[in-house]
C-alpha positions as CSV (number, residue, x, y, z in Angstrom):
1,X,2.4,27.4,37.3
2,X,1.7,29.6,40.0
3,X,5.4,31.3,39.9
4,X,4.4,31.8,36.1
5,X,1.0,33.6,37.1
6,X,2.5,36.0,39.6
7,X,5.4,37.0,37.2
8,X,2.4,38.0,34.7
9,X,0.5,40.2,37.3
10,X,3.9,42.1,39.1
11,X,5.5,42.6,35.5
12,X,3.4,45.6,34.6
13,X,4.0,47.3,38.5
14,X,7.8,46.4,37.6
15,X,7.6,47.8,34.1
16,X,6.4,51.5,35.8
17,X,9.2,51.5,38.3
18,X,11.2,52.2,34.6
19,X,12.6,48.6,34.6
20,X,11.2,47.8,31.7
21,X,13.7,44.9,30.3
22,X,12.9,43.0,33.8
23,X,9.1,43.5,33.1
24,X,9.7,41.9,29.5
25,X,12.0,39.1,31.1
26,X,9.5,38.4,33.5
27,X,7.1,38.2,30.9
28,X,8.5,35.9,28.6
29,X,9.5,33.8,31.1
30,X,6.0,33.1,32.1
31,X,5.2,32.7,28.7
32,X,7.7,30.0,28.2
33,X,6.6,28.0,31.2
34,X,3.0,28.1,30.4
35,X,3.2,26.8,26.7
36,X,5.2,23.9,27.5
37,X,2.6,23.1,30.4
38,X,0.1,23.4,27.2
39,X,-2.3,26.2,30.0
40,X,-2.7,28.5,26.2
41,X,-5.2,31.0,28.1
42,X,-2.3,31.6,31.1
43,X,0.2,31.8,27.6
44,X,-2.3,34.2,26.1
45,X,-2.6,36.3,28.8
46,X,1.2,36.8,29.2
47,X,1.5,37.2,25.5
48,X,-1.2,40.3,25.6
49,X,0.6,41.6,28.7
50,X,3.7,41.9,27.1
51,X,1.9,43.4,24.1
52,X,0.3,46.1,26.0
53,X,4.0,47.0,27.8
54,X,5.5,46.9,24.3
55,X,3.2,49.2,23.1
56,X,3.3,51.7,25.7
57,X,6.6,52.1,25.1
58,X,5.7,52.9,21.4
59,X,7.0,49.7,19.9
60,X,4.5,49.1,18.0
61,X,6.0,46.5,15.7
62,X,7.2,44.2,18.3
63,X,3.7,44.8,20.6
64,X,1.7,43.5,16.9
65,X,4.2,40.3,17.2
66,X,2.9,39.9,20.5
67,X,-0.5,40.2,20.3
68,X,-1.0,38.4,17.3
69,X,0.6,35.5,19.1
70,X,-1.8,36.1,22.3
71,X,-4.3,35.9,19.4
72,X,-3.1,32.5,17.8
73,X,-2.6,30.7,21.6
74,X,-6.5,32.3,22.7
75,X,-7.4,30.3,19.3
76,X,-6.0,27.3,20.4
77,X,-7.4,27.9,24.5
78,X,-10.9,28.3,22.8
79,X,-10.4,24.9,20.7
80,X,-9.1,23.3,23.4
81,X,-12.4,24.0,25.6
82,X,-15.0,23.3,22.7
83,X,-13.1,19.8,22.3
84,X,-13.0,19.3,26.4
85,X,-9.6,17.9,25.9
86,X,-6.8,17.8,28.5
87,X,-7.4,20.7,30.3
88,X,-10.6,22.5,30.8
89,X,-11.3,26.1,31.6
90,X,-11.3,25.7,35.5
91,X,-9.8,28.2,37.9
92,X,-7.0,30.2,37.6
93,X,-7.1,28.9,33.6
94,X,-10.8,30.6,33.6
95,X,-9.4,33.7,34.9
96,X,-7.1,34.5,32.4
97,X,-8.7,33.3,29.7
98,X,-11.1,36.1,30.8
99,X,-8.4,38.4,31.3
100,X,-7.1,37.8,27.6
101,X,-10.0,38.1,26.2
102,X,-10.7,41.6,27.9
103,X,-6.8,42.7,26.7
104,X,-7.5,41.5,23.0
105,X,-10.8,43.0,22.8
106,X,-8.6,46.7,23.5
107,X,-7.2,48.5,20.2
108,X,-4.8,50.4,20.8
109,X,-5.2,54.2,19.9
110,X,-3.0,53.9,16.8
111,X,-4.4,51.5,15.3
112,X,-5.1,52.2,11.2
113,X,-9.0,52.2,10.0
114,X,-10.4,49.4,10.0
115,X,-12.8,49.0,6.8
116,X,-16.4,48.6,7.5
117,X,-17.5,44.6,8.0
118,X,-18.7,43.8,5.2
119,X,-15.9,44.8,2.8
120,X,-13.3,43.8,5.2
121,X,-15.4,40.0,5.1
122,X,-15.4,40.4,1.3
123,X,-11.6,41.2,0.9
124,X,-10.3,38.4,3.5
125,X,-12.8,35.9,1.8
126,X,-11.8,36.6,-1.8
127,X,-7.6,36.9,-0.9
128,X,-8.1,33.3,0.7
129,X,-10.2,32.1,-2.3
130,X,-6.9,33.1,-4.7
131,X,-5.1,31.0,-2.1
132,X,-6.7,28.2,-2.0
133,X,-7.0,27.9,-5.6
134,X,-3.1,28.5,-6.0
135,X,-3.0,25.4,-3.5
136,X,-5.2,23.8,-5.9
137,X,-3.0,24.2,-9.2
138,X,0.1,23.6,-7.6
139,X,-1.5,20.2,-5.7
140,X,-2.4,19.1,-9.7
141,X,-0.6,15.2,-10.4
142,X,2.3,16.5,-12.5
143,X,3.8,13.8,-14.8
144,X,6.8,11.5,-12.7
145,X,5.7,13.4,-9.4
146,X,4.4,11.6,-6.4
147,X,0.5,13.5,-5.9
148,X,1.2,13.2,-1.9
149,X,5.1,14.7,-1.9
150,X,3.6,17.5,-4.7
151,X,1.2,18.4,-2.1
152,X,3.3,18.3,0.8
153,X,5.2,20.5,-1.3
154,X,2.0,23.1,-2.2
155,X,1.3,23.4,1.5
156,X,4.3,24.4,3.2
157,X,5.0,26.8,0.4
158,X,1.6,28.4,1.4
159,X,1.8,28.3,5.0
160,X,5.2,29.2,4.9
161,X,5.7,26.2,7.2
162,X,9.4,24.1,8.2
163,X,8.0,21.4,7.4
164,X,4.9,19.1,6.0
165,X,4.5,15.5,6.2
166,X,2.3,12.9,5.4
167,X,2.1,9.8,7.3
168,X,0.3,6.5,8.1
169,X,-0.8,5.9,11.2
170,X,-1.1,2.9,13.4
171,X,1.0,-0.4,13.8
172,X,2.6,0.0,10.5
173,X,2.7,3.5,10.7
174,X,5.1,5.4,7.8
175,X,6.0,8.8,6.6
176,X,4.4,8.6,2.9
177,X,5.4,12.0,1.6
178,X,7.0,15.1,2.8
179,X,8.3,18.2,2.2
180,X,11.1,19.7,4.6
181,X,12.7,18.9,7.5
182,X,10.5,15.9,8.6
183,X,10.3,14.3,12.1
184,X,10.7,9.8,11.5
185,X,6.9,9.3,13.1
186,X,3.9,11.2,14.5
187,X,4.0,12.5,18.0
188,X,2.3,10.2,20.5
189,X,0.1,12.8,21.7
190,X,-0.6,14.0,18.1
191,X,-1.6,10.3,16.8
192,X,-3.9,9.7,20.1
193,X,-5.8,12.7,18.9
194,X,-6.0,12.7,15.4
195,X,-6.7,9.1,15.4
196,X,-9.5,9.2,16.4
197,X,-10.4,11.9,13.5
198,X,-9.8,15.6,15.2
199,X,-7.2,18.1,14.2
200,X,-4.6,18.7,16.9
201,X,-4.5,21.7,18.4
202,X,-1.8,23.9,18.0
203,X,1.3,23.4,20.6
204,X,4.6,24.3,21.0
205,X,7.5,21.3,21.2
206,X,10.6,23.0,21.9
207,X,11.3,25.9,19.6
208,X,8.5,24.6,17.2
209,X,5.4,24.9,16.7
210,X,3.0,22.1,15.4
211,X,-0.3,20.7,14.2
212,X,-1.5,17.6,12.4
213,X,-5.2,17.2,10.5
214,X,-6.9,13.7,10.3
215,X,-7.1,12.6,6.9
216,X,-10.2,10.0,6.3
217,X,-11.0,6.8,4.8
218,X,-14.7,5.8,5.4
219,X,-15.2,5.5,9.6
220,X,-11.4,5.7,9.9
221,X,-8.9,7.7,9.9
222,X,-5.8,6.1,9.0
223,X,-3.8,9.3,8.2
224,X,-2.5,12.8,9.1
225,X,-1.1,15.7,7.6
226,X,1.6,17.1,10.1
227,X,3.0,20.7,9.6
228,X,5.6,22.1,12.1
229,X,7.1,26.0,11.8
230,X,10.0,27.3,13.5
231,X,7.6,30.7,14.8
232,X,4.1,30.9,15.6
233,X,2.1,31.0,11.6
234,X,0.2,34.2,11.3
235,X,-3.5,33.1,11.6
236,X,-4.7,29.9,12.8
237,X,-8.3,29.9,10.9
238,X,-6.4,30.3,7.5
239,X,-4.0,27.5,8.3
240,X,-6.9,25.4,9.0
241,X,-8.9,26.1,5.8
242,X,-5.9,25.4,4.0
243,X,-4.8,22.4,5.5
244,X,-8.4,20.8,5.4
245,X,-8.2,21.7,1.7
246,X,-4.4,19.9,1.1
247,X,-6.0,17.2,3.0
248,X,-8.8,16.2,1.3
249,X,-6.4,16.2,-2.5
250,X,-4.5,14.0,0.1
251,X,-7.5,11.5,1.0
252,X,-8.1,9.4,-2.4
253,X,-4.0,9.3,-3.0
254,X,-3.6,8.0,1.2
255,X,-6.5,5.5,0.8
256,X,-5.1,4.2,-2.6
257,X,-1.5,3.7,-0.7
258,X,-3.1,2.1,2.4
259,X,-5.0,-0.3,0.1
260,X,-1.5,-1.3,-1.8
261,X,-0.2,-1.7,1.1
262,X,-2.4,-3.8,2.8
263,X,-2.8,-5.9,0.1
264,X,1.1,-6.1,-0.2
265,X,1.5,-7.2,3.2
266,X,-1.2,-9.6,3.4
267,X,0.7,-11.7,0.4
268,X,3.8,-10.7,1.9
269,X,5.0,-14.3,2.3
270,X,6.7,-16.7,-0.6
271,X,3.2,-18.5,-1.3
272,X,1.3,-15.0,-1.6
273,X,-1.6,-14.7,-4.7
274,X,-1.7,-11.5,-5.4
275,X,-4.0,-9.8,-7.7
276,X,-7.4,-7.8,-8.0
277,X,-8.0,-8.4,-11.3
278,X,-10.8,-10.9,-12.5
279,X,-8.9,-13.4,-14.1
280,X,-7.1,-13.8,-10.6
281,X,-10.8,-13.6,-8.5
282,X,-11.7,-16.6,-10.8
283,X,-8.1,-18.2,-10.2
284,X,-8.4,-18.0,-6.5
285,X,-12.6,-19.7,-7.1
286,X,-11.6,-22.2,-9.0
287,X,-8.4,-23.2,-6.8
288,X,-10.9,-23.2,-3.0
289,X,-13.1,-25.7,-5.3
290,X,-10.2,-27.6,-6.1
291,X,-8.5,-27.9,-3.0
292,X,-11.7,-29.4,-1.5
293,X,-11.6,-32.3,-4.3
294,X,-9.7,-35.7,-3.6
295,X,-8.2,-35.1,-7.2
296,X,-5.4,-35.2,-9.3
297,X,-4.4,-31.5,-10.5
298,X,-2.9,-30.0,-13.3
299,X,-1.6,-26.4,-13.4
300,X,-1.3,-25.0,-17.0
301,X,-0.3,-21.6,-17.3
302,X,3.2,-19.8,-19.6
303,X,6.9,-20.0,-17.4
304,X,6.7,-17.2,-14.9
305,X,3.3,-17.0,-14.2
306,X,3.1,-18.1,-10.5
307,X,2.2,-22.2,-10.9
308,X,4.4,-23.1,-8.1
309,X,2.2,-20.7,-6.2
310,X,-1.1,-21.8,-6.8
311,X,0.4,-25.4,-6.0
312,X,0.8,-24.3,-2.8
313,X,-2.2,-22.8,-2.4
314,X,-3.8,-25.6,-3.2
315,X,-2.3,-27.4,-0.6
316,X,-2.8,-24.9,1.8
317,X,-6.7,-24.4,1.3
318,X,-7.2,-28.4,1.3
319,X,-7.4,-30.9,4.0
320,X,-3.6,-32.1,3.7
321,X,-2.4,-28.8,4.6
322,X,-1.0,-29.8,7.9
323,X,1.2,-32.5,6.0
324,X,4.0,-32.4,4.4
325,X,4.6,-30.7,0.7
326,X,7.1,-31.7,-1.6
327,X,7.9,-30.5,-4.7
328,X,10.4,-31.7,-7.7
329,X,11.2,-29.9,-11.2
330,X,11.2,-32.7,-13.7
331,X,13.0,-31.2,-16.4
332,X,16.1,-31.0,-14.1
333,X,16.0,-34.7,-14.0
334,X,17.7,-37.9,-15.7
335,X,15.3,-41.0,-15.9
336,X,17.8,-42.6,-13.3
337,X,17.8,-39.5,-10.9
338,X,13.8,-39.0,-11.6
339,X,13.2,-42.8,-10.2
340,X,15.6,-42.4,-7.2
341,X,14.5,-39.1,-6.2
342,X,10.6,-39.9,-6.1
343,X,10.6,-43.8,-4.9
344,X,14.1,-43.4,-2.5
345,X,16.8,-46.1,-2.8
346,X,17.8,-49.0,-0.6
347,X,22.0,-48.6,0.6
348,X,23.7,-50.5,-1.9
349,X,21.1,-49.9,-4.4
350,X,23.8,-48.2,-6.7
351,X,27.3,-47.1,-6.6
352,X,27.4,-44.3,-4.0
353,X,23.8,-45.6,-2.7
354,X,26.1,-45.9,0.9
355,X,22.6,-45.3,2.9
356,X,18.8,-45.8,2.1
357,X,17.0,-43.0,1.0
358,X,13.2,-42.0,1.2
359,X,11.6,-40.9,-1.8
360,X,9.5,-37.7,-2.3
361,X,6.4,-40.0,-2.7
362,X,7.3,-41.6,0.4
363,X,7.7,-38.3,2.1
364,X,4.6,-36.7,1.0
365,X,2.6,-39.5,2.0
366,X,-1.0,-37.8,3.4
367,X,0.2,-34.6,2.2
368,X,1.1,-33.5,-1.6
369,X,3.3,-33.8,-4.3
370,X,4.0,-31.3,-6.8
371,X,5.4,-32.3,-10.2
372,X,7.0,-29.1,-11.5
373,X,6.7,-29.2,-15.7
374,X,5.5,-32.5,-15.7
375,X,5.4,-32.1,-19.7
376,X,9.2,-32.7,-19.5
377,X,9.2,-36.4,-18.6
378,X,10.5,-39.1,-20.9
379,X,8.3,-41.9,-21.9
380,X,10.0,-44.2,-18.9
381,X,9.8,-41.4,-16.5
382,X,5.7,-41.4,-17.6
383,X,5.1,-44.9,-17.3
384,X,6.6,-45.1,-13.5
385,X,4.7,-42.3,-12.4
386,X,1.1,-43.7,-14.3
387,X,1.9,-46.9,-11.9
388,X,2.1,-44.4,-8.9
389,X,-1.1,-42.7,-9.4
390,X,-3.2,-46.2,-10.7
391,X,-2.2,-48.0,-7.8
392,X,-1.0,-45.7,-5.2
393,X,2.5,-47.9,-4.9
394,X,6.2,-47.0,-4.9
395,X,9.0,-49.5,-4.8
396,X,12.0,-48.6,-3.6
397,X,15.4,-48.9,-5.5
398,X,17.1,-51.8,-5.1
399,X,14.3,-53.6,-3.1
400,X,11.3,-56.1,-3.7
401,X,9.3,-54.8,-1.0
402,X,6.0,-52.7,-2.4
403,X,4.7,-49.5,-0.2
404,X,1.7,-48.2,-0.3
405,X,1.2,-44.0,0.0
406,X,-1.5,-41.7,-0.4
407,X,-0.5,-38.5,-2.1
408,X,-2.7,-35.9,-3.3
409,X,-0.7,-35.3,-6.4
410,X,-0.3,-31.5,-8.1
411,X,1.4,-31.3,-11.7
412,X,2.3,-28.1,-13.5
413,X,3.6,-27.3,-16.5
414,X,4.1,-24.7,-19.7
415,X,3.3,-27.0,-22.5
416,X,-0.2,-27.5,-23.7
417,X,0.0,-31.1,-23.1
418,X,-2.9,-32.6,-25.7
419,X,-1.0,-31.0,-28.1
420,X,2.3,-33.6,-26.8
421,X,-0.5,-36.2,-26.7
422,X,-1.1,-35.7,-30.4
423,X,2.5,-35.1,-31.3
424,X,3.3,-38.6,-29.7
425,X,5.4,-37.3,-26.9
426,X,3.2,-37.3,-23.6
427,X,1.2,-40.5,-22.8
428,X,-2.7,-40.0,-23.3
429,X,-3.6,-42.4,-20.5
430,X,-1.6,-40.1,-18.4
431,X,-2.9,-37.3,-19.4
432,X,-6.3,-38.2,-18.0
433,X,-5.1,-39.5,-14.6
434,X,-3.4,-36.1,-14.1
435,X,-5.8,-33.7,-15.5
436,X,-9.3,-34.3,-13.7
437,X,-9.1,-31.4,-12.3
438,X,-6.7,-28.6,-14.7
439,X,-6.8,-25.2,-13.6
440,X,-5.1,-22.2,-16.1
441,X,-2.9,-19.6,-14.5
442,X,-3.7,-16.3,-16.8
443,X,0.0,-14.5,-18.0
444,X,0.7,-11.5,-16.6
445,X,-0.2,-8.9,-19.9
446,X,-4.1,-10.7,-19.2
447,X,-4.4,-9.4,-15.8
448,X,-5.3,-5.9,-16.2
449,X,-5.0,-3.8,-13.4
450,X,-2.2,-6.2,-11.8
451,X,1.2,-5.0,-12.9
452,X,1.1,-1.7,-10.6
453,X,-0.3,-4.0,-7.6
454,X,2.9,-6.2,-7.9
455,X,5.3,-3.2,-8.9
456,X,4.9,-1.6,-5.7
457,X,4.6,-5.3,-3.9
458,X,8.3,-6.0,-4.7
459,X,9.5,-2.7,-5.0
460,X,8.0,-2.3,-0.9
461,X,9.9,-5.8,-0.4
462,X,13.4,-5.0,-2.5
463,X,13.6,-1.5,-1.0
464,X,13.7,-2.9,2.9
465,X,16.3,-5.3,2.0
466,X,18.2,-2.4,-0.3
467,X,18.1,-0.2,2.7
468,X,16.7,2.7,0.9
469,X,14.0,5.4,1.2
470,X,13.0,5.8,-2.5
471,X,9.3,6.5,-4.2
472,X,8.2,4.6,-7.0
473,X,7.2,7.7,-9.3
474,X,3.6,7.5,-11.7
475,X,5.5,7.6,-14.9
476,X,7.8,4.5,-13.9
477,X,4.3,2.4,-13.0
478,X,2.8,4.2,-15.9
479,X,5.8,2.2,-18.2
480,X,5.7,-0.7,-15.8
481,X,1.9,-1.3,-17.1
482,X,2.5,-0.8,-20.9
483,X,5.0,-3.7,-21.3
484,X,3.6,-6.9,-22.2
485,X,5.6,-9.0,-19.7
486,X,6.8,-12.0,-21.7
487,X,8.6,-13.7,-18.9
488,X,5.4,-13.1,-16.6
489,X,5.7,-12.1,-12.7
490,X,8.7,-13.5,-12.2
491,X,10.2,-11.1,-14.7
492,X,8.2,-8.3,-13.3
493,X,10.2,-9.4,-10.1
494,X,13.4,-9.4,-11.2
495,X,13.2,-5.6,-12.9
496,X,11.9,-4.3,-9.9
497,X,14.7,-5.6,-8.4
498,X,16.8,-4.2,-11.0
499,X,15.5,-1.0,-10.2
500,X,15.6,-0.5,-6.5
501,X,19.6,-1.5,-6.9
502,X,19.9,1.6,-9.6
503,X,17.4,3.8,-7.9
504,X,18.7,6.5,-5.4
505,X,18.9,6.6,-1.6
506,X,16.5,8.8,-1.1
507,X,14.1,10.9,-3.7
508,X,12.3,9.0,-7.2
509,X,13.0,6.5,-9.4
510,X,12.2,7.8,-13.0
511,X,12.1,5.5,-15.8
512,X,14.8,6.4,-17.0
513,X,16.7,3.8,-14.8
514,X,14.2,0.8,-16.1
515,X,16.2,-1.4,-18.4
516,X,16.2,-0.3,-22.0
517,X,14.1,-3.1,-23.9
518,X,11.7,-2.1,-21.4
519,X,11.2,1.4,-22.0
520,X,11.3,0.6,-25.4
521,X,8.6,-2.4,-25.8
522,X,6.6,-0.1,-23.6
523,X,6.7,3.0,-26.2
524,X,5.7,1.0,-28.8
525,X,2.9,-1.0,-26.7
526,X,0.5,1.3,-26.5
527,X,-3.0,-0.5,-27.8
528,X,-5.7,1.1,-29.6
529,X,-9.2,1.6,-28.7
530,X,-9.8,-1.9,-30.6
531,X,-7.2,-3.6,-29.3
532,X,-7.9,-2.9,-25.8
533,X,-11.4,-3.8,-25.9
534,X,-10.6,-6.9,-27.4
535,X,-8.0,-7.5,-24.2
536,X,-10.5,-6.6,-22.0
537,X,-13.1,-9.1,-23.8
538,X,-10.7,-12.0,-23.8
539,X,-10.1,-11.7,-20.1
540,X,-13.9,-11.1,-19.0
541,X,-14.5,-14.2,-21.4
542,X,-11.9,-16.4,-19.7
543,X,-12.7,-15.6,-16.2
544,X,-16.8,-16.3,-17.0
545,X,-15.2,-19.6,-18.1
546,X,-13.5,-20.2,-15.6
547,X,-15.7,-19.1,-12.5
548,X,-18.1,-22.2,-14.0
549,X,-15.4,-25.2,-14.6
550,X,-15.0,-24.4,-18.2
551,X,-18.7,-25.4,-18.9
552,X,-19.8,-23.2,-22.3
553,X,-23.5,-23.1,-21.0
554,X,-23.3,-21.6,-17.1
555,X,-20.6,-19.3,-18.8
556,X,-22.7,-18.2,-21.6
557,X,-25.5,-17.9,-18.8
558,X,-23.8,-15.7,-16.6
559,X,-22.4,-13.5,-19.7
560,X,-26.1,-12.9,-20.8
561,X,-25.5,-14.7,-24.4
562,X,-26.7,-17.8,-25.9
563,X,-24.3,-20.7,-26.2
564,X,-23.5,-20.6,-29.8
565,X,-22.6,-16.7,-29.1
566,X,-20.2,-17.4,-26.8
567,X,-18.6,-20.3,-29.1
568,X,-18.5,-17.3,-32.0
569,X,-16.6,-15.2,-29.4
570,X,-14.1,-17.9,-28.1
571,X,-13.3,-17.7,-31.7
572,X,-12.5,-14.4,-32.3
573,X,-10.8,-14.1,-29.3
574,X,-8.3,-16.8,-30.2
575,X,-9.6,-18.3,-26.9
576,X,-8.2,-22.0,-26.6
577,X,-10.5,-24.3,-27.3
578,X,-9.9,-26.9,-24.7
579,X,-10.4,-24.4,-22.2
580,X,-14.4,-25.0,-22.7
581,X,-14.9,-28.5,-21.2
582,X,-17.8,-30.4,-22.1
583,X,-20.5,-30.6,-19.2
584,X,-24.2,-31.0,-19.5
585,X,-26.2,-28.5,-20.1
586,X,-28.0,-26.7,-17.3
587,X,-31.8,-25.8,-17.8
């Protein structure tokens, strides 16, 4: 630092022995030196130096270059002192930042006229008004264009930058957008200090130069807006009043992807709930009260819909969740294979039985058993299982001996099961013993607001395992949400999947690479002002239902209408009727 110091004061006695090229070495050199040591007044003051030799000598092109850089790293010298970071103005740093700001302050003789104040104010105010209105336009959500990338985009066009970038900070940190040549991840030093929400001063990395903006969310920051140039941009303040502008079109769009993304990865595992909608808020209700209940369950809900998950989180929330859970599919089995899968078999029991087996009853004895579509058992299948849950017994296959379990037992299935009761396939007494407590998992075309939450949830998933880098663009979501959804979530899954595999390496998916019934189904689903407020209705209807146990008179309470008003609109709604269940009525 020193060596860098005394080149700047002997390089002006050099430069009038004639040896001007030495004085400019020297000069350069000590410029160099000083901005990777980040001391911008000692920079500065070289930078002005050299200006003043360059202009003595009548270049009076290369001698503006100069200055105006002196002028940019001053900028950054003054912002480091009003922040107090890293280095302050102590010492030899004081002394040339005096020094540079006695050189700058000079105008050279051939300088043009310089417009009085106020005009000069008025022109530089209304030429970066135009600017940041161009900013503006260009920054405007076009249709299949990511709003971050598009402004990533705006911005380095303006600033005439190498690079802008986007990215989430922190333990999860990601670049969400970009435009150039981006670096993988925020500088240390750059995150430390926009963290904890202040720009970063202008510094030179290598043969770049570079600056990041905080972008907000409430009290945090979780953001920044990086923008890197291969030469020093022309003025700092307009870069700033630009970059805070890009930033805040930035702010809603980051906070938006932080809260997908939080919510993705907080039901990141195979037993995740996802949804923000209110049929899911009343879901997630009903199944806490649930779990806390010694009672039989039944899950009703369409194939697809997630029943399997709320099985488990049933188990999860209750006190059995540290046992074991075990789960069968009943329509995947015979009456022979039913009995020797749930009660086990002694060896010999059968031909092939060459060792005892225990039975999933056996096995999820103090925890829970989940009967996946329980609708599909045959009458035998019913009557063995209605023993089960009356007495709490299995029996073994080929053995006399009677065990006793205690099994918190879960059934699911797609059927609406008092209409089997009444059709003379599903046993009523059954049909009690399993459905004291029934829960109804809403389709996926109910949940409004949903589809886009677990678009980007399996698309965030899928893409990691696909190895690839592409965005999910607004026009795909935007056909994502039209289709109705007939095979539920776990179709929703699958096309996602679909997608990511046809989707590029890098760049946007369009909809174009959706599957054809899809794009389809979703041109021709677009509901009317009635049909969307009956939608909306139905679901606000349901979830009132079943936030109060199906009881018509708490519901009708909370929905600020009389009983009978809310029986007339379970009606029109074409809301099932055994979803009310009969309660007594609250005064």
């Amino acid at each position: 630092m020193v060596r860098a110091r005394a080149r700047i004061a002997n390089a002006l006695a050099v430069a009038r022995r004639g040896r001007y090229a030495s004085a400019e070495r020297m000069l350069r050199d000590a410029l160099g030196v000083l901005e990777r040591r980040q001391r911008y007044a000692g920079a500065a003051r070289a930078a002005a130096t050299l200006g003043e030799l360059l202009r003595e000598r009548g270049e009076s092109e290369r001698a503006g270059a100069a200055l105006e850089q002196a002028r940019l790293l001053f900028d950054t010298a003054q912002a480091d002192a009003a922040g107090g970071v890293r280095h302050a103005l102590a010492g030899s740093e004081h002394e040339d930042y005096l020094e540079v700001q006695a050189l700058l302050r000079r105008r050279p003789d051939t300088a043009p006229p310089v417009p009085e104040p106020g005009r000069r104010a008025g022109v530089a105010l209304d030429r970066l008004a135009g600017e940041l209105a161009a900013l503006l336009r260009a920054s405007m959500p076009a249709v299949g264009r990511d709003v971050l990338e598009q402004v990533c985009s705006a911005l380095r066009q303006q600033v005439e930058a190498r690079a802008v970038a986007v990215y989430r900070l922190g333990d999860r940190g990601a670049v969400l957008a970009s435009a150039g040549d981006i670096e993988r991840q925020v500088h240390e030093s750059v995150g430390d200090i926009v963290g904890r929400g202040r720009m970063a001063p202008l510094v030179v990395s290598g043969r770049e130069y570079r600056t990041a903006l905080p972008l907000q969310d409430g009290d945090n920051w979780p953001g920044a807006l990086v923008i890197r140039w291969t030469r020093a941009p022309a003025s700092l303040d307009r870069l700033m009043v630009l970059a805070r502008v890009a930033g805040a079109v930035c702010e809603p769009e980051l906070q938006e992807r932080v809260r997908w993304t939080d919510d993705a990865e907080a039901g990141s595992g195979p037993d995740a709930l996802l949804g923000r909608s209110p049929e899911m808020d009343a879901l997630r209700v009903a199944i806490a009260r649930a779990a806390a209940a010694p009672y039989p369950v039944l899950i009703e809900g369409e194939t697809g819909a997630g029943k399997e998950l709320v099985a488990r989180a049933l188990h999860r929330g209750g006190p059995r969740h540290a046992r074991a859970f075990c789960a069968v599919n009943c329509a995947a089995l015979t009456d022979d294979l039913f009995e020797a899968e749930l009660f086990g078999h002694s060896r010999g029991a059968f031909t092939g039985a060459v060792n005892e087996r225990t039975g999933l009853v056996e096995a999820a004895d103090g925890g829970t058993l989940f009967l996946d579509e329980v609708g599909e058992l045959s009458a035998r299948a019913q009557a063995k299982l209605l023993r089960v849950i009356q007495d709490g017994e299995i029996r073994r296959l080929g053995e006399n001996a009677v065990r006793k379990v205690d099994v918190q037992l879960i059934a699911a299935t797609n059927r609406r099961l008092a209409a089997e009761v009444a059709a003379g396939r599903f046993r009523e007494d059954l049909l009690f013993r399993l459905a004291v407590v029934c829960l109804q998992v809403p389709a996926l075309r109910d949940r409004t607001g949903d589809v886009e939450l677990l678009a980007r949830h399996f698309w965030s998933r899928e893409l990691k395992r696909a190895g690839k880098r592409a965005t999910l663009g607004d026009a795909t979501i935007d056909v994502l949400v039209r289709y109705p959804w007939p095979g539920n979530v776990r179709e929703l899954q699958n096309v996602v999947a679909r997608l990511v595999v046809a989707a590029p390496r890098r760049g946007q998916a369009g909809p174009g690479l959706l599957p054809a019934t899809v794009r389809e189904r979703s041109a021709a689903a677009r509901p009317t002002l009635a049909e969307a407020r009956e939608a909306f209705e139905r679901g606000f209807v349901r979830a009132a239902l079943s936030r109060n146990d199906g009881r018509p008179t708490a519901a009708a309470r909370e929905l600020g209408i009389s009983r009978q008003g809310l029986a007339k609109l379970v009606k029109r709604l074409g809301i099932d009727g055994d979803f009310m269940r009969d309660g007594p009525a609250e005064s």
